[in-house]
C-alpha positions in Angstrom: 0.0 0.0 0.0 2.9 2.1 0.5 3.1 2.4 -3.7 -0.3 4.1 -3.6 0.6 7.3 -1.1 1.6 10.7 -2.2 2.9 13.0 0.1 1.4 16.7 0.4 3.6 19.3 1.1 1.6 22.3 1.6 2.1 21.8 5.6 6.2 22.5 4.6 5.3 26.0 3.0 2.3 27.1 5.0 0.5 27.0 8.6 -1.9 24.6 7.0 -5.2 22.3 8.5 -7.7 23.2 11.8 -6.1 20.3 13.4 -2.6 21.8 13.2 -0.8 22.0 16.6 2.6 22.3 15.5 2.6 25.0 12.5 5.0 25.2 9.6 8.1 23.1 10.0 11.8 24.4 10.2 14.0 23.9 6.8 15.5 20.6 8.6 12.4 19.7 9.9 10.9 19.8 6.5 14.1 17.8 5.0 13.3 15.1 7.6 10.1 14.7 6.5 11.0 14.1 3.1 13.9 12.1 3.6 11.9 10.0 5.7 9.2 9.5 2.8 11.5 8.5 0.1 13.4 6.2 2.5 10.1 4.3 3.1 9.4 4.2 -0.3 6.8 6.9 -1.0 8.2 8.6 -4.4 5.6 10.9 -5.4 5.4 14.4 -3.6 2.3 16.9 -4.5 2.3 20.6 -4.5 1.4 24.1 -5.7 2.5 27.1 -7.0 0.0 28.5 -3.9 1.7 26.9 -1.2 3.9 29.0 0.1 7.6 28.0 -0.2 6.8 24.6 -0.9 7.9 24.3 -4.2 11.4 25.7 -3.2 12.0 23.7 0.0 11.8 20.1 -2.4 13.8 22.2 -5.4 16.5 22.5 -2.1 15.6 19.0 -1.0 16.8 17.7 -4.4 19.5 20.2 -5.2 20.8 18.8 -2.0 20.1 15.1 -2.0 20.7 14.7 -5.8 20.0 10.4 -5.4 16.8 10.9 -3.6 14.3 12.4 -6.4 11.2 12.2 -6.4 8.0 12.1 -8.8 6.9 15.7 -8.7 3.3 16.6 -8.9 2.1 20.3 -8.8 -0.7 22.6 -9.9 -1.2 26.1 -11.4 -2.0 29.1 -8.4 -5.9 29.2 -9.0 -5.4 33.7 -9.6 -2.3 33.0 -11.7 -2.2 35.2 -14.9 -1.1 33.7 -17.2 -1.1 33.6 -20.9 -1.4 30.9 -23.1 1.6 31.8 -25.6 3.6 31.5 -22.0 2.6 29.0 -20.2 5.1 26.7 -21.4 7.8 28.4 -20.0 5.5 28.9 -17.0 5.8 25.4 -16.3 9.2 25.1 -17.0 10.3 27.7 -14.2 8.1 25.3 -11.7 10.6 22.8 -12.9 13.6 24.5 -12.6 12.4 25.9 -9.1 11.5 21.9 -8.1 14.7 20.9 -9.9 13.7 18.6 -11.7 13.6 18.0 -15.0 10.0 16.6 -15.6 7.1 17.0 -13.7 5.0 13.5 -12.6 2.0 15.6 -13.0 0.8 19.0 -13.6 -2.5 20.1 -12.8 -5.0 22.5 -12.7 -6.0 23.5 -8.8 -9.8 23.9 -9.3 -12.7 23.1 -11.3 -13.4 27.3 -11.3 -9.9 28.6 -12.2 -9.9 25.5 -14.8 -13.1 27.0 -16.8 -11.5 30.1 -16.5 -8.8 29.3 -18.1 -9.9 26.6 -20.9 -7.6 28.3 -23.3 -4.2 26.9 -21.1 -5.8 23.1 -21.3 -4.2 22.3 -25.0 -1.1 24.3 -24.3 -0.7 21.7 -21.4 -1.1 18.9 -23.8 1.7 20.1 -25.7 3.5 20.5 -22.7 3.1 16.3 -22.2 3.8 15.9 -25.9 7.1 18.2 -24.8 8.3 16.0 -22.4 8.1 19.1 -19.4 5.3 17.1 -17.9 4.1 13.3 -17.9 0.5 13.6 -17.0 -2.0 16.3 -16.9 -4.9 16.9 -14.1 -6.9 18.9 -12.5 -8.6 18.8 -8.7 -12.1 18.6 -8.6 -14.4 18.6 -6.0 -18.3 18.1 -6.6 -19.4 15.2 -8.8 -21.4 17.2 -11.3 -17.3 18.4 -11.8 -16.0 15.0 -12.2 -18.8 14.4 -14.9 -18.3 16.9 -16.8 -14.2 16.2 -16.9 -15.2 12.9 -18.1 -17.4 13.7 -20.4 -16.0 16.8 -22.2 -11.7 16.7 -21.9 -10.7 13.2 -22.6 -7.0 14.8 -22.8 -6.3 14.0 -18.6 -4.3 11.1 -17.5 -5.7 11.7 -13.8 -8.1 13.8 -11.6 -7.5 14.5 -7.7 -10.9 14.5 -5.4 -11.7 14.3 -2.3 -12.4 10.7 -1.0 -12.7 9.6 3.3 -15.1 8.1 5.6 -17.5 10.5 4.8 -16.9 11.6 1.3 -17.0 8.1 0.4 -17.9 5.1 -1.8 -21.8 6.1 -1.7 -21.0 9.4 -3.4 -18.3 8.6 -5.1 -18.1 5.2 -6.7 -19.9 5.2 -9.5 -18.3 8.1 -11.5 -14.4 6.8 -10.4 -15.1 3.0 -11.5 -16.2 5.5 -15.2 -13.0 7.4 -14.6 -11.0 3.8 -14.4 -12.9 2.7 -17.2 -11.7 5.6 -19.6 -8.2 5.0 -18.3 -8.0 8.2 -16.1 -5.7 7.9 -12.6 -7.7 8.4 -9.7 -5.7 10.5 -6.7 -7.6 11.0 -3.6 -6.6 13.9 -1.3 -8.5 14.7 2.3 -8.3 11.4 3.7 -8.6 12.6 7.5 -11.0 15.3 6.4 -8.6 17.6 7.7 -8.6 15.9 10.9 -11.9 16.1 11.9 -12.1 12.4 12.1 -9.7 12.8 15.3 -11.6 15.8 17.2 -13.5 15.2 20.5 -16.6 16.5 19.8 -16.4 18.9 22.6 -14.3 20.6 20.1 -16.2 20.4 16.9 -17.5 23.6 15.5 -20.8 25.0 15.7 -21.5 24.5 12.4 -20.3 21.0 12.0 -22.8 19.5 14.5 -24.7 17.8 11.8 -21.8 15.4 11.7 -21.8 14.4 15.0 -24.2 11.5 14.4 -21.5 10.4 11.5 -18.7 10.5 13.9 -20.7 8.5 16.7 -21.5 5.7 13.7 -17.4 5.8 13.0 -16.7 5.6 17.1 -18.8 2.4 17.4 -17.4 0.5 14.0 -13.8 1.4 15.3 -15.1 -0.2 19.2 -16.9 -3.4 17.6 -13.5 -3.8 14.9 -10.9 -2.3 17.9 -9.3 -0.4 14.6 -8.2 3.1 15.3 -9.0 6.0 13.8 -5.8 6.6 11.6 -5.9 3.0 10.3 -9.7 3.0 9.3 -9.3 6.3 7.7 -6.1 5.1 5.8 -6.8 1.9 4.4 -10.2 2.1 3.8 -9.5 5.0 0.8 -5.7 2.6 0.6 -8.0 -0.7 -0.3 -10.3 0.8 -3.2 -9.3 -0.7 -6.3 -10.5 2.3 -8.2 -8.2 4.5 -6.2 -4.5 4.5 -7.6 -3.0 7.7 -5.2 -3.8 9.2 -1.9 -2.3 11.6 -0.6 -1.5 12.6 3.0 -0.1 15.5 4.7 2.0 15.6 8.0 3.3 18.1 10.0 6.1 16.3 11.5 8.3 13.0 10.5 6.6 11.3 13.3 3.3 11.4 12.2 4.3 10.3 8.7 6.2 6.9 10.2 2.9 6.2 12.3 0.8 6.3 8.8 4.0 4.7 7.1 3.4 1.7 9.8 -0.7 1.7 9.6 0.1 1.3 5.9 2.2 -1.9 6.2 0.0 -4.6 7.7 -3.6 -5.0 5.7 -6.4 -4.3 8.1 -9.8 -6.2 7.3 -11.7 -2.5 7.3 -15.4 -3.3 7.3 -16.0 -1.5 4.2 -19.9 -2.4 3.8 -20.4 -0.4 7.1 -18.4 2.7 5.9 -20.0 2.6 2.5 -23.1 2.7 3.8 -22.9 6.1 5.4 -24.4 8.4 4.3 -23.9 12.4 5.2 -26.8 14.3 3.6 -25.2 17.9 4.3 -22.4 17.2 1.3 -21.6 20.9 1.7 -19.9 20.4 5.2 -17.6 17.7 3.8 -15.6 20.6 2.2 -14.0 22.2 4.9 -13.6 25.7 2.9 -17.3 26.0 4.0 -16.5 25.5 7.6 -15.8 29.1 8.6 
């Protein structure tokens, strides 16, 4: 399962996630991390031309550790400006910046800025048929999204969306076994919904209250299976054949060896019990609505 994980980065260039008690991580902090990944065999980072100093921390990473590369993926800044005569040497400077001399993937960061912007989608193309980047993509969110990716721009090798406990196989199967079928990657990202999963619900935010009932449905599968939270989060998205990536994000190196080890033995995850919930208020499962 290890194979399948990609780490995020945007903790290593921002103060990022409501569950965040240790903030933005020191230069060797963040080198830890990522030496720590590609030691345990996770190979494929994510990032964005919006977080932060991401994007330069791994370009220093790998200017620095020159035999430990890794499979870059990163995404246009929703606001950037840019036009489509340059945005070939747009994505080069994220390469040179990463250092690296091909991209893994290269996406677009939302469904919005993507429509926006239609006019950059065949320049990316060309930038596959280039060599700059190896797969194209674009982060979605809502399934009327997915559908119309699917439908309309058969030219991406993969989409990222969000897929967890909550956000799960009820809403989302369907349209990702279509994805699979027309030979598109699925990459999941939000896997700990931002680590609501692992609040007390003394601490869960006015608005969030609907989920409680969701939350005390997860607290007795993990009590009847005695599987903790991180595990039944983890390889429950980890042991969906339709899924090919998910990424996580850690603030520290010893966060990402406890979901390194949760990873290594297979769990039997009662997956007919977690497919069968069922949040109705889909708007709280994206946690830019949560303010």
């Amino acid at each position: 399962m290890i194979e399948k994980i990609v780490l995020g980065t945007v903790q290593l260039g921002l103060d990022y996630g409501i569950n965040n008690q240790h903030g933005k991580p020191s230069l060797g902090q963040a080198f830890e991390i990522l030496e720590v990944a590609f030691d345990n065999g996770i190979k494929v980072l994510d990032t964005a031309e919006a977080y932060g100093n991401s994007q330069e921390i791994i370009g220093n990473f790998q200017k620095e550790f020159p035999n430990k590369k890794f499979q870059i993926i990163t995404k246009l800044a929703s606001n950037a400006v840019v036009v489509p005569e340059k945005f070939i040497s747009h994505i080069a400077h994220n390469c040179k910046v990463l250092n690296s001399d091909q991209l893994f993937g290269y996406m677009f960061h939302n469904y919005p800025s993507f429509k926006a912007n239609e006019g950059l989608y065949e320049k990316l193309l060309g930038a596959k048929k280039e060599g700059l980047v190896s797969k194209a993509g674009i982060s979605l969110y809502g399934n009327n999204e997915i559908e119309d990716i699917l439908n309309n721009y058969d030219g991406f090798d993969f989409i990222q969306i969000p897929f967890n406990l909550f956000d799960n196989d009820s809403k989302r199967s369907t349209l990702l076994k279509e994805a699979k079928r027309k030979g598109i990657e699925v990459h999941t990202r939000s896997v700990f919904l931002q680590g609501l999963f692992f609040k007390p619900k003394s601490m869960i935010l006015t608005t969030l209250k609907p989920l409680i009932t969701h939350l005390d449905t997860l607290k007795n599968i993990k009590k009847a299976t005695s599987i903790n939270t991180q595990t039944l989060a983890l390889q429950y998205v980890l042991q969906k054949k339709y899924i090919d990536h998910v990424l996580i994000g850690v603030e520290t190196s010893k966060q990402l060896v406890d979901n390194i080890n949760t990873c290594k033995i297979e769990q039997a995850i009662p997956h007919h019990l977690i497919d069968a919930i069922d949040v109705k208020e889909i708007e709280l499962l994206n946690p830019s609505n949560w303010s």
